[in-house]
NUMI-645112 format. One record per residue: residue in three letters; chain; x, y, z of N, C-alpha, C in turn. Coordinates in nm, 4 decimals. Atoms other than C-alpha are relative to their C-alpha. Layout:
BEGIN
{r = ALA; c = A; n.x = X; n.y = Y; n.z = Z; ca.x = X; ca.y = Y; ca.z = Z; c.x = X; c.y = Y; c.z = Z};
...
This chain:
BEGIN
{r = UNK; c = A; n.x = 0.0821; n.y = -0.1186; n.z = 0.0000; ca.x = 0.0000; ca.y = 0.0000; ca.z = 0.0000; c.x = 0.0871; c.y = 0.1257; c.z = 0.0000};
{r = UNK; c = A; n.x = -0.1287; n.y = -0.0760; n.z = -0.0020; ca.x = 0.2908; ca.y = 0.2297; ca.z = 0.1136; c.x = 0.0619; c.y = 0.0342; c.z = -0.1179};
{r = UNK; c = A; n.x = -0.0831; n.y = -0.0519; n.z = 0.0873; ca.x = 0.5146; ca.y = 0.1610; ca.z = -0.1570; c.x = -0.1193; c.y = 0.0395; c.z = -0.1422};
{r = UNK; c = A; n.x = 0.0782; n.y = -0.0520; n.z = 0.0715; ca.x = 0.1969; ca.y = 0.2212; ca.z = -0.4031; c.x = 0.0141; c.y = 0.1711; c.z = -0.0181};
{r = UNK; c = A; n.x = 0.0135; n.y = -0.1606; n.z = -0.0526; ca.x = 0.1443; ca.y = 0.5657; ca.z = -0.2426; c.x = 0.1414; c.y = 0.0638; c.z = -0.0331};
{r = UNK; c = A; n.x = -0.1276; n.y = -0.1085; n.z = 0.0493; ca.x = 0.5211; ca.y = 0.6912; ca.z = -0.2985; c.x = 0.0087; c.y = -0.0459; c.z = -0.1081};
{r = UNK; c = A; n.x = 0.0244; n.y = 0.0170; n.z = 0.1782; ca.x = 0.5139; ca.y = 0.5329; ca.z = -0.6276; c.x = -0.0488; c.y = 0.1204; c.z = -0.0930};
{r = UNK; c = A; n.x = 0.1128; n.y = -0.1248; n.z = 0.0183; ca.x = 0.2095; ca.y = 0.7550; ca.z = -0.7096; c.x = 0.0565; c.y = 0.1287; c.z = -0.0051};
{r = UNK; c = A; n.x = 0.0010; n.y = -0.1235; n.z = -0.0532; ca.x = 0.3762; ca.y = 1.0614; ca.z = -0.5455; c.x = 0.1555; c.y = 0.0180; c.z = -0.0979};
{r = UNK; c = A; n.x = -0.1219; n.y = -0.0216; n.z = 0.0733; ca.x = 0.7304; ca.y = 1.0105; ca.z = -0.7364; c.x = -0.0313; c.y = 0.0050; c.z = -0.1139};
{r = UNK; c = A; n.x = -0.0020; n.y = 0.0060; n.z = 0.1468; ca.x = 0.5701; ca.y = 0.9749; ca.z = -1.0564; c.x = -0.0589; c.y = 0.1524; c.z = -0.0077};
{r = UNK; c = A; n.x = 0.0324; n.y = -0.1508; n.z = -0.0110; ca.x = 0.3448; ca.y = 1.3428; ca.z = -1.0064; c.x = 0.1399; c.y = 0.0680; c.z = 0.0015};
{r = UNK; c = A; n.x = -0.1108; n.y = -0.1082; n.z = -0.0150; ca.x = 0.7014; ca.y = 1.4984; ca.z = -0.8956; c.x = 0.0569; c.y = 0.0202; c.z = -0.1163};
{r = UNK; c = A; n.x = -0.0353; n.y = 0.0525; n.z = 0.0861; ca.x = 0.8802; ca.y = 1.3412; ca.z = -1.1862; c.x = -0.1317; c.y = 0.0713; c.z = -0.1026};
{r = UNK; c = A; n.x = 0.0236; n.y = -0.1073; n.z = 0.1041; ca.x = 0.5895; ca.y = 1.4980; ca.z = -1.3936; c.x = -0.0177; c.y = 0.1813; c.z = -0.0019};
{r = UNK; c = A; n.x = -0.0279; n.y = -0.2043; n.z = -0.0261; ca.x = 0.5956; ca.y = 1.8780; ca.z = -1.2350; c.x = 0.1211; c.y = -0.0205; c.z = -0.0682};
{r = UNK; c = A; n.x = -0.1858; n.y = -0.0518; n.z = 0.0410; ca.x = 0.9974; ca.y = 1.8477; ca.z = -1.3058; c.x = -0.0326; c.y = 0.0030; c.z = -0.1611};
{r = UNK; c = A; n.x = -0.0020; n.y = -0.0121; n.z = 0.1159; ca.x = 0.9503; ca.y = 1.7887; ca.z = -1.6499; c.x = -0.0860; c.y = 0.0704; c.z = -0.0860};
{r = UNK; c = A; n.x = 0.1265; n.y = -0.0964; n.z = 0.0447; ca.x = 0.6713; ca.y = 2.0417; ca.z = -1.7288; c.x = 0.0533; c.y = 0.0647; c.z = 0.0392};
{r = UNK; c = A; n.x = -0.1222; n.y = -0.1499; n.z = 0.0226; ca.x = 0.9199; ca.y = 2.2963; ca.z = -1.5621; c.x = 0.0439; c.y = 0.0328; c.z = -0.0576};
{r = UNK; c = A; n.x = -0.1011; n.y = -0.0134; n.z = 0.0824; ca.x = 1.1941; ca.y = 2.2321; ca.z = -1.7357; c.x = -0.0737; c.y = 0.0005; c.z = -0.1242};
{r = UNK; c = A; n.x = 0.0417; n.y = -0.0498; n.z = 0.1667; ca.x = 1.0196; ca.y = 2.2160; ca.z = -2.0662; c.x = -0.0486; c.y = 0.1282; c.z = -0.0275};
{r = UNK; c = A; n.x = 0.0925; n.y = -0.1278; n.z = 0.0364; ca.x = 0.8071; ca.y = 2.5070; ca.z = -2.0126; c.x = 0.0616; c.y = 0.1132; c.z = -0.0287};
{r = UNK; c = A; n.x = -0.0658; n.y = -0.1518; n.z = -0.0036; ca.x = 1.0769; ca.y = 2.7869; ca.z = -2.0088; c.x = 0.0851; c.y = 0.0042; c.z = 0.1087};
{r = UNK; c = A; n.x = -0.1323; n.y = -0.0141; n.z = -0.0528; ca.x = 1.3350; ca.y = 2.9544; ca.z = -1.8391; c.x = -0.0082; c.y = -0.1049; c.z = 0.1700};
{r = UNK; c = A; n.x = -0.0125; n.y = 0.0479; n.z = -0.1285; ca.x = 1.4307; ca.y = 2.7619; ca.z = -1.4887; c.x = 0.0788; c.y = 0.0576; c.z = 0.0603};
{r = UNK; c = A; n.x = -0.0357; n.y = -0.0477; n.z = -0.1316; ca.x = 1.5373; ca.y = 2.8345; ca.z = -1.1685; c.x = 0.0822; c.y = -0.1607; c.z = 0.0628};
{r = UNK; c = A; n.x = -0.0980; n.y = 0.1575; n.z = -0.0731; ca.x = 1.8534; ca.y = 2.5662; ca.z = -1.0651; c.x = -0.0767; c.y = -0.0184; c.z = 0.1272};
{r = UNK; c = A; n.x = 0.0893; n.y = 0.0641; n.z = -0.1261; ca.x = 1.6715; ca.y = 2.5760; ca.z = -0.7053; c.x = -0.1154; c.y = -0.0817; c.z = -0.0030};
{r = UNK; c = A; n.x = 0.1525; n.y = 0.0185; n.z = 0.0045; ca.x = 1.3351; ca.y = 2.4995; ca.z = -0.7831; c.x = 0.0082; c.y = -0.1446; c.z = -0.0768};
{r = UNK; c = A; n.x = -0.0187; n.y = 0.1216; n.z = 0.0982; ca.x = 1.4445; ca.y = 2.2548; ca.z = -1.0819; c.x = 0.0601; c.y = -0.0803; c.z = 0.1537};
{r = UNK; c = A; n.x = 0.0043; n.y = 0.1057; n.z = -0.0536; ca.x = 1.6813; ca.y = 2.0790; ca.z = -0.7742; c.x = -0.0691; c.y = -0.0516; c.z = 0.1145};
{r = UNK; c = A; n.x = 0.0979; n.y = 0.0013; n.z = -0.1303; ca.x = 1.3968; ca.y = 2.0898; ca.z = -0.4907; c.x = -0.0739; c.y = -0.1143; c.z = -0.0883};
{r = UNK; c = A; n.x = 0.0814; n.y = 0.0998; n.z = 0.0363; ca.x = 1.1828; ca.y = 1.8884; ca.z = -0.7516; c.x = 0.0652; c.y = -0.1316; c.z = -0.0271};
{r = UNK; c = A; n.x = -0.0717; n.y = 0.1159; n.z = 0.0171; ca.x = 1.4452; ca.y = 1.6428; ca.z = -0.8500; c.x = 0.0043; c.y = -0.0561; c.z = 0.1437};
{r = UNK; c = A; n.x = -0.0737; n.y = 0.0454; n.z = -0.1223; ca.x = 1.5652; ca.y = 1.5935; ca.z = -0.4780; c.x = -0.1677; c.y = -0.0653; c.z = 0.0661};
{r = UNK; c = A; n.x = 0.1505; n.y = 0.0702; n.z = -0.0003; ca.x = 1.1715; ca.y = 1.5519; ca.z = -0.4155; c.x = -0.0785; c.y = -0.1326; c.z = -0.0257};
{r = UNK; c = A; n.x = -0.0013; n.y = 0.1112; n.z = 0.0599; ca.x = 1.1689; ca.y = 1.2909; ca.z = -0.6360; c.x = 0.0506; c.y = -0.1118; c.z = 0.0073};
{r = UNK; c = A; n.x = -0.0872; n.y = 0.1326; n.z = -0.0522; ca.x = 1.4104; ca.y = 1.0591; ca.z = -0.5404; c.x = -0.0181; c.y = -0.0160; c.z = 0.1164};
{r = UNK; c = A; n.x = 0.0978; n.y = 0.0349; n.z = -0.1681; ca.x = 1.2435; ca.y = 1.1371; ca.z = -0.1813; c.x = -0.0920; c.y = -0.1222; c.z = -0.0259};
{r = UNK; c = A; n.x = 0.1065; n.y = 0.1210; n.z = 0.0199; ca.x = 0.9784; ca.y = 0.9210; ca.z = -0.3269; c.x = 0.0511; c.y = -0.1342; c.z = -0.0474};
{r = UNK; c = A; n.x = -0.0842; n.y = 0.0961; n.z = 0.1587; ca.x = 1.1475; ca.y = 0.7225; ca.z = -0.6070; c.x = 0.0731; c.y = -0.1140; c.z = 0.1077};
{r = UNK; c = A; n.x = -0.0888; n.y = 0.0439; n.z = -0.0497; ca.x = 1.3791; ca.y = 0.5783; ca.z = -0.3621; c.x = -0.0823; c.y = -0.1132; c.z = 0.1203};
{r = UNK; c = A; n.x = 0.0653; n.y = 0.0761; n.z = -0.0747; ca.x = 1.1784; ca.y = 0.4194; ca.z = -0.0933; c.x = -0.1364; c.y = -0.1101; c.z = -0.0510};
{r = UNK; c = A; n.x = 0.0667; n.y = 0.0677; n.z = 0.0621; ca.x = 0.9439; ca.y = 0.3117; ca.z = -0.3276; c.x = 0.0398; c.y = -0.1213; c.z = -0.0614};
{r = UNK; c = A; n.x = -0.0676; n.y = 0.1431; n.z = 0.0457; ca.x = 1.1834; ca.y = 0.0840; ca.z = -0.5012; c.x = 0.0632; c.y = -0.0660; c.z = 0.0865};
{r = UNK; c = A; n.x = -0.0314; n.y = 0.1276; n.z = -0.0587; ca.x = 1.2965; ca.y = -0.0784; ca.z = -0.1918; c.x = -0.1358; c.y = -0.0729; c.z = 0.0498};
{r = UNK; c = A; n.x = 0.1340; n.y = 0.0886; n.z = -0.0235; ca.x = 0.9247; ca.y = -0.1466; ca.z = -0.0826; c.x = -0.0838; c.y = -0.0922; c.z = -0.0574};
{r = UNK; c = A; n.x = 0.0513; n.y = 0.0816; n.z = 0.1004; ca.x = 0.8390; ca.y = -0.2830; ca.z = -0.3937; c.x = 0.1047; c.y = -0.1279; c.z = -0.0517};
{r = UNK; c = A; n.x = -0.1279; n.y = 0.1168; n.z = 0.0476; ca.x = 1.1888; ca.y = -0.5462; ca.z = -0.3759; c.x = 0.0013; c.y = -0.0303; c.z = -0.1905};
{r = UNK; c = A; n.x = 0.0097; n.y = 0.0632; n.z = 0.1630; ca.x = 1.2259; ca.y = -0.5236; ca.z = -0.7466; c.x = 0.1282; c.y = -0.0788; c.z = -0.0263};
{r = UNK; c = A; n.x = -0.1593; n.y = 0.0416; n.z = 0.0033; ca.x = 1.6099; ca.y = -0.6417; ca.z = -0.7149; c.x = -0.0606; c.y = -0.1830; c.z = 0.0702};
{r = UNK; c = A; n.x = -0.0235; n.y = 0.1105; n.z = -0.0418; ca.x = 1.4902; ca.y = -0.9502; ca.z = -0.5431; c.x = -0.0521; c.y = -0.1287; c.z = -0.1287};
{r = UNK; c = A; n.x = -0.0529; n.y = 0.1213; n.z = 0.1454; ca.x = 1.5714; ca.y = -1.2963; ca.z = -0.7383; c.x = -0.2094; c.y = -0.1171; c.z = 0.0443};
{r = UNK; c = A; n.x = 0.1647; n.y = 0.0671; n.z = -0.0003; ca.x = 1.2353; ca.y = -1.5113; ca.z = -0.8155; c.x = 0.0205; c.y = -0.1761; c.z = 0.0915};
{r = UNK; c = A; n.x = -0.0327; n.y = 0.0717; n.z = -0.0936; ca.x = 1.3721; ca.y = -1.7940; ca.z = -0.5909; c.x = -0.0171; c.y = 0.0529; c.z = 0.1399};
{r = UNK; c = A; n.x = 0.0332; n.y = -0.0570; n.z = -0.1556; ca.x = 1.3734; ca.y = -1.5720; ca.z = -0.2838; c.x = -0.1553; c.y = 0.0439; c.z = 0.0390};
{r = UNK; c = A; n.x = 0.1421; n.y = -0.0029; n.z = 0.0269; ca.x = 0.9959; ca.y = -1.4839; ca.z = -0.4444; c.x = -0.1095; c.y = -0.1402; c.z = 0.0292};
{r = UNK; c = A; n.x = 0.1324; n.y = 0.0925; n.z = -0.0206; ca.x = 0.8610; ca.y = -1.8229; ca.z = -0.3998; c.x = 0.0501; c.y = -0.0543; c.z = 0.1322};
{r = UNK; c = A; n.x = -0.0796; n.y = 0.0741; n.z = -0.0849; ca.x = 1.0554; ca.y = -1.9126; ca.z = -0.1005; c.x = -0.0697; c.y = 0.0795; c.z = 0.1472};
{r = UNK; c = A; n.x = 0.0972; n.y = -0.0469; n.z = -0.1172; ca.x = 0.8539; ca.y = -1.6454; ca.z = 0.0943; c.x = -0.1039; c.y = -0.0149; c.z = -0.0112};
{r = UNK; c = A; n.x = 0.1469; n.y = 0.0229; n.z = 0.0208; ca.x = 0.5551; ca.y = -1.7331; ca.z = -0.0773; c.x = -0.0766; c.y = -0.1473; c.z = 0.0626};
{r = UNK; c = A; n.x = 0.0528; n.y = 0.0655; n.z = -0.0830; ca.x = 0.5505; ca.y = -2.0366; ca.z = 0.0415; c.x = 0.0242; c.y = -0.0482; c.z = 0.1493};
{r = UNK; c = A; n.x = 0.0383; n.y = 0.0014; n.z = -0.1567; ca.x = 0.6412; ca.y = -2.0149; ca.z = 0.3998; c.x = -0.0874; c.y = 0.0591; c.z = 0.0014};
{r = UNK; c = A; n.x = 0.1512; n.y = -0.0739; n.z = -0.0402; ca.x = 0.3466; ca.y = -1.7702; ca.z = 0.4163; c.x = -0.1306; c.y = -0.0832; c.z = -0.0377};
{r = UNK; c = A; n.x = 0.1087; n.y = 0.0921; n.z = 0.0110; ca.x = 0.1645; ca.y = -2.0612; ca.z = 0.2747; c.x = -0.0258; c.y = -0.1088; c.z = 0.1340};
{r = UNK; c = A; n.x = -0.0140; n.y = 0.1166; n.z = -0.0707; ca.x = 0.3000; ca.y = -2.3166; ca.z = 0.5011; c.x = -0.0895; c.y = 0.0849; c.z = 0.1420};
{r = UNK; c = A; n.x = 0.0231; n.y = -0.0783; n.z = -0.1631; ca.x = 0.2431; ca.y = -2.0315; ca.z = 0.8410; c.x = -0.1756; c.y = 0.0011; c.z = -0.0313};
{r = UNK; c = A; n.x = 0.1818; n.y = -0.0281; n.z = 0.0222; ca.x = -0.1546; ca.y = -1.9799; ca.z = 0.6897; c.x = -0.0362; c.y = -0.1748; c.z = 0.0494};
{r = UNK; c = A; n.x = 0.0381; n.y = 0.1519; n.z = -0.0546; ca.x = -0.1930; ca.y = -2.3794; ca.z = 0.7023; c.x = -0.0101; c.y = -0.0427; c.z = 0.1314};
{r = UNK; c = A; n.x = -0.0010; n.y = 0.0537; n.z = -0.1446; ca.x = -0.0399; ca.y = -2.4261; ca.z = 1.0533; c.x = -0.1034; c.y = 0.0987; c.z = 0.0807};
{r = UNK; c = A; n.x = 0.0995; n.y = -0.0572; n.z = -0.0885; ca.x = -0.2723; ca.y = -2.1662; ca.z = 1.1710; c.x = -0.1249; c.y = -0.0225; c.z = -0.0041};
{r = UNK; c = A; n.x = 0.1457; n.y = 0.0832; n.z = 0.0264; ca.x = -0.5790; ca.y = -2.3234; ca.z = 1.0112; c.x = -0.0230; c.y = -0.1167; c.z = 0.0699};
{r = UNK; c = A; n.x = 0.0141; n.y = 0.1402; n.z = -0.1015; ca.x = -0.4602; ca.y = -2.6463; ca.z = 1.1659; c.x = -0.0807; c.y = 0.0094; c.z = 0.1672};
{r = UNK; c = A; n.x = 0.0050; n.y = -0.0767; n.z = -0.1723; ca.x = -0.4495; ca.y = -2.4816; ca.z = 1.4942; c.x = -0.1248; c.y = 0.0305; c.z = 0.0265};
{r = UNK; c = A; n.x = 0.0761; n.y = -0.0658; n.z = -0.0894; ca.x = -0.7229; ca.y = -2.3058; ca.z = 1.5385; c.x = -0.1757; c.y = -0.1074; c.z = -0.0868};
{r = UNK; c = A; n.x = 0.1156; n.y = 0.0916; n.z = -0.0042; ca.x = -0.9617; ca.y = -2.5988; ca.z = 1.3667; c.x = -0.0951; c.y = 0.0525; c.z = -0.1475};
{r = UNK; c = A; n.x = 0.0434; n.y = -0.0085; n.z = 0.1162; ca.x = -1.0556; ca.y = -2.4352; ca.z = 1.0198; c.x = 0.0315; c.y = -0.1053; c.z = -0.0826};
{r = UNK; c = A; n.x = -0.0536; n.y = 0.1110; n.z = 0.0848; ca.x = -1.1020; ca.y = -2.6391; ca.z = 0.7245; c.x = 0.0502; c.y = 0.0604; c.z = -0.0824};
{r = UNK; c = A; n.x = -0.0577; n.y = -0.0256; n.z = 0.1279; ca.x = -0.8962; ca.y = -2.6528; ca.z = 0.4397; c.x = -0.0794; c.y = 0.0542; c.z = -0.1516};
{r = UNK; c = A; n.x = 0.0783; n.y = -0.0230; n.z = 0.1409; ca.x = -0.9538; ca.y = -2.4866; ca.z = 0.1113; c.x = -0.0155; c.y = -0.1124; c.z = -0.1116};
């Protein structure tokens, strides 16, 4: 949800910056407040979203979170899907 939301918010910054800069003269401050803005977002977004991680470490949490859902169904006396 998180990394959605700065996703969202780095891509808006990322389009002010480039509707500045195209539009006419700039201002180095302003141009690096929006860049530096941007990688505010940009940056946390791509570790929340693990895009670097390998598709082995992808199913390897997928299914302990399978296995931990099961033992808790066991447990507490639900049936299986």
């Amino acid at each position: 949800m998180f990394s959605l939301m700065f996703a969202v918010i780095a891509l808006a910054m990322l389009v002010m910056l480039v509707i500045y800069v195209v539009s006419g003269p700039i201002d180095p401050v302003i141009t690096a407040a929006l860049l530096v803005s941007f990688l505010a977002c940009a940056l946390p977004a791509l570790y929340l979203l693990k895009p670097f991680e390998s598709r082995e470490a992808f199913l390897r949490r997928k299914e302990r979170r399978r296995q931990q859902r099961l033992r808790r169904r066991e447990a507490s006396g639900e049936p299986e899907d």
